[in-house]
C-alpha positions as CSV (number, residue, x, y, z in Angstrom):
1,X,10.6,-8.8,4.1
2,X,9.5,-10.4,7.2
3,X,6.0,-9.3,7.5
4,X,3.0,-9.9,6.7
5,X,1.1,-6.6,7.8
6,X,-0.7,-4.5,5.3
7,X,-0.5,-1.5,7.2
8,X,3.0,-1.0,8.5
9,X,2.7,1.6,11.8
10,X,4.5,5.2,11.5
11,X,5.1,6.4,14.9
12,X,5.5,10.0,15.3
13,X,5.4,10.2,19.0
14,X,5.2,8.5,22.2
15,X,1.7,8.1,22.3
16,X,1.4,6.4,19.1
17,X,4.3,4.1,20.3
18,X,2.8,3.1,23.1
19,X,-0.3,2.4,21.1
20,X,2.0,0.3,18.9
21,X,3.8,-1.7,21.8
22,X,0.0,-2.7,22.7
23,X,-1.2,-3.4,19.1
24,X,-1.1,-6.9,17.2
25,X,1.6,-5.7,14.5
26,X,5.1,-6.8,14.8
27,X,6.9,-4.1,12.9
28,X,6.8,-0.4,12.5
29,X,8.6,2.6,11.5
30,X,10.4,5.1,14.2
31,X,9.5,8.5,12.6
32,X,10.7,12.0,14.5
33,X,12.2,10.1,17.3
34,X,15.3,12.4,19.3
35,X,18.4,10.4,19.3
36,X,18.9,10.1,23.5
37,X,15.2,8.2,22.9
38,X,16.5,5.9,21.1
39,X,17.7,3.6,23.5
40,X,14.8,3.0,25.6
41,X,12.7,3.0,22.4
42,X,14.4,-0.4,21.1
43,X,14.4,-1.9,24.3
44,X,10.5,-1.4,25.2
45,X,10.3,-2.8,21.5
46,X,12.2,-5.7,21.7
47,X,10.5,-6.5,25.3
48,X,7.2,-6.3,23.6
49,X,8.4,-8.9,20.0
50,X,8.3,-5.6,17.8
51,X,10.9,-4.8,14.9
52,X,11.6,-1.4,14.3
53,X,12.0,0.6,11.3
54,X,14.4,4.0,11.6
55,X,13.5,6.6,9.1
56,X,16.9,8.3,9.7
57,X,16.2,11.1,8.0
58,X,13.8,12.1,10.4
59,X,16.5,10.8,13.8
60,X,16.8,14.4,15.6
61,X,20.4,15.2,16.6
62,X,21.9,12.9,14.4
63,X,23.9,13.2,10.8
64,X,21.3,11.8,7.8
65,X,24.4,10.2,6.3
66,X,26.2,6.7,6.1
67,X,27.9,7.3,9.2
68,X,24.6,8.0,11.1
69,X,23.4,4.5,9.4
70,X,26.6,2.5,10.4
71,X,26.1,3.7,14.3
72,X,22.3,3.2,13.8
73,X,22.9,-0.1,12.9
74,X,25.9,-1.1,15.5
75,X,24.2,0.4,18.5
76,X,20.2,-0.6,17.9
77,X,20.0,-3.4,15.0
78,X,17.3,-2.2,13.9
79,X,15.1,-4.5,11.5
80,X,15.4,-2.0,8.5
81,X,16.4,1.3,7.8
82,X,13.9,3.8,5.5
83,X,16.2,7.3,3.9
84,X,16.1,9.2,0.4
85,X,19.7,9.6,0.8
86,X,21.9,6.7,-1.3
87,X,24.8,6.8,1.0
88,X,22.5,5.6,4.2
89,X,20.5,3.2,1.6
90,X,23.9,1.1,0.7
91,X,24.7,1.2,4.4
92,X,21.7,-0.9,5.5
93,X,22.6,-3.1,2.7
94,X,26.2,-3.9,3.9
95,X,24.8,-3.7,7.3
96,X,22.0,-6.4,6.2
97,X,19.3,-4.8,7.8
98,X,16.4,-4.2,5.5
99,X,17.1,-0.9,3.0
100,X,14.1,1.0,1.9
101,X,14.7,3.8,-0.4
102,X,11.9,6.8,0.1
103,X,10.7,8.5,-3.1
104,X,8.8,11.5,-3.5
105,X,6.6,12.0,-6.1
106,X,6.5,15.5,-7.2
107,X,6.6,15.2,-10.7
108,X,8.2,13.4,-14.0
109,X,11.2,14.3,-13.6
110,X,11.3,13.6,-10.0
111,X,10.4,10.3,-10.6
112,X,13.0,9.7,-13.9
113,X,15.6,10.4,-11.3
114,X,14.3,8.2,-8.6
115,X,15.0,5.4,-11.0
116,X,18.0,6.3,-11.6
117,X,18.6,6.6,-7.9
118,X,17.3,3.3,-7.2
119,X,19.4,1.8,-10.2
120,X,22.1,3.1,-8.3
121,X,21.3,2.2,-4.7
122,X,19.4,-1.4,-4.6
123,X,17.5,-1.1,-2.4
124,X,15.4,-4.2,-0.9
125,X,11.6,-1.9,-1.1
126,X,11.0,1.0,-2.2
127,X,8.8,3.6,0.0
128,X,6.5,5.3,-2.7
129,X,5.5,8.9,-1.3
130,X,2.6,10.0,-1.9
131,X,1.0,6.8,-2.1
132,X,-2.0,7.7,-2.7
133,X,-1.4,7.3,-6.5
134,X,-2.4,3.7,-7.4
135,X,-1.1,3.7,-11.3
136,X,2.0,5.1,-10.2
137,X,3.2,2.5,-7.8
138,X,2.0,0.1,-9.9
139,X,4.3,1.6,-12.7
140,X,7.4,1.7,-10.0
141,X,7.1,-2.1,-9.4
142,X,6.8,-2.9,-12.6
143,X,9.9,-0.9,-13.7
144,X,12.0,-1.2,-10.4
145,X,10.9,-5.3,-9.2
146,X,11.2,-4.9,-6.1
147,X,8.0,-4.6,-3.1
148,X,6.7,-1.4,-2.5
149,X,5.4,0.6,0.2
150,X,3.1,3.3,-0.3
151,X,2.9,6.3,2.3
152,X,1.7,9.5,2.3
153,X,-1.7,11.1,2.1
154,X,-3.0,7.5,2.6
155,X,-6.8,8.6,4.5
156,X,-8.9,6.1,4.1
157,X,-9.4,2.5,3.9
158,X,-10.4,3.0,0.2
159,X,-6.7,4.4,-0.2
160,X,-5.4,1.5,2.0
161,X,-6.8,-1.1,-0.8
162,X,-6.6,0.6,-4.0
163,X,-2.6,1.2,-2.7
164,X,-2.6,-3.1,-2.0
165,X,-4.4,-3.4,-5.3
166,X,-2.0,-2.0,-7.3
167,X,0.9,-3.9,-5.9
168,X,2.1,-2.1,-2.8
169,X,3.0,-5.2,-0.6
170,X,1.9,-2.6,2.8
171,X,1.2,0.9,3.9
172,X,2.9,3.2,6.0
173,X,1.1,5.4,8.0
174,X,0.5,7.5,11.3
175,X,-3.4,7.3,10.7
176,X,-3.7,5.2,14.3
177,X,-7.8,4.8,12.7
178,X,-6.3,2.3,9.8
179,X,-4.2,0.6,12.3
180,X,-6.7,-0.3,14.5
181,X,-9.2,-1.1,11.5
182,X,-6.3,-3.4,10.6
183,X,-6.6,-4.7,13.9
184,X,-2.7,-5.8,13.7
């Protein structure tokens, strides 16, 4: 996967990514970012060492689809692409940028067709939302194999290492407190 971080930086706005450029991590995860920012955003990045993440469902004025992935990928290489939609999933893995299928945990069901989804999709991680649910992403990488990141509702530090504890290889989050306890 490329890293070794435990907490993986999400980066809602320009703040936090200029907090980012300045931490210690290498890689984080473009969240909310407008398409015409996308530009200078990878090349403040890439000036600074940093891989980027896109979670293209969140890419304003751009199509959440295979087609937004395949121009994603052509125009900004980015290190990985993150998406709950299959289509952009197998994109990043013909593209061979790293494919993270996002899950949200609502219920049973929900997460009987995530498998099935991920059966389908094979994905390199999986992004486990919320991840503030120990047994459950220990349960996903026990049935899927593959790493797992755990997002969502992650508060503490406690949350941060019960997530690592049950097998989440890193943590996504916005919660600039845990990065810089992290100390990137």
């Amino acid at each position: 996967m490329g890293t070794k971080q435990h907490i993986i930086p999400a980066i809602k706005t320009m703040k936090q990514f200029e907090a980012f450029l300045a931490s210690g991590y290498e890689m984080g995860v473009l969240l909310e970012v407008h398409i015409a920012q996308l530009k200078s955003v990878f090349h403040y990045a890439r000036r600074h060492g940093k891989e980027l993440l896109i979670h293209v469902d969140l890419v304003q004025g751009l199509s959440h689809d295979e087609h937004a992935a395949e121009y994603l990928c052509q125009e900004f290489r980015p290190h990985g692409l993150i998406s709950t939609k299959a289509g952009v999933i197998m994109k990043a893995r013909q593209k061979r940028v790293l494919a993270v299928q996002r899950i949200f945990l609502l219920d049973s069901h929900a997460l009987e067709k995530s498998y099935q989804l991920i059966a389908k999709t094979n994905p390199d991680c999986i992004e486990v939302i919320p991840g503030a649910m120990p047994h459950i992403i220990r349960e996903v990488k026990e049935r899927t194999g593959k790493p797992i990141y755990a997002g969502g509702l992650i508060r503490t530090v406690d949350d941060v290492e019960q997530a690592l504890a049950a097998g989440a290889v890193a943590v996504t989050t916005s919660n600039e407190t845990l990065w810089r306890h992290y100390n990137g």
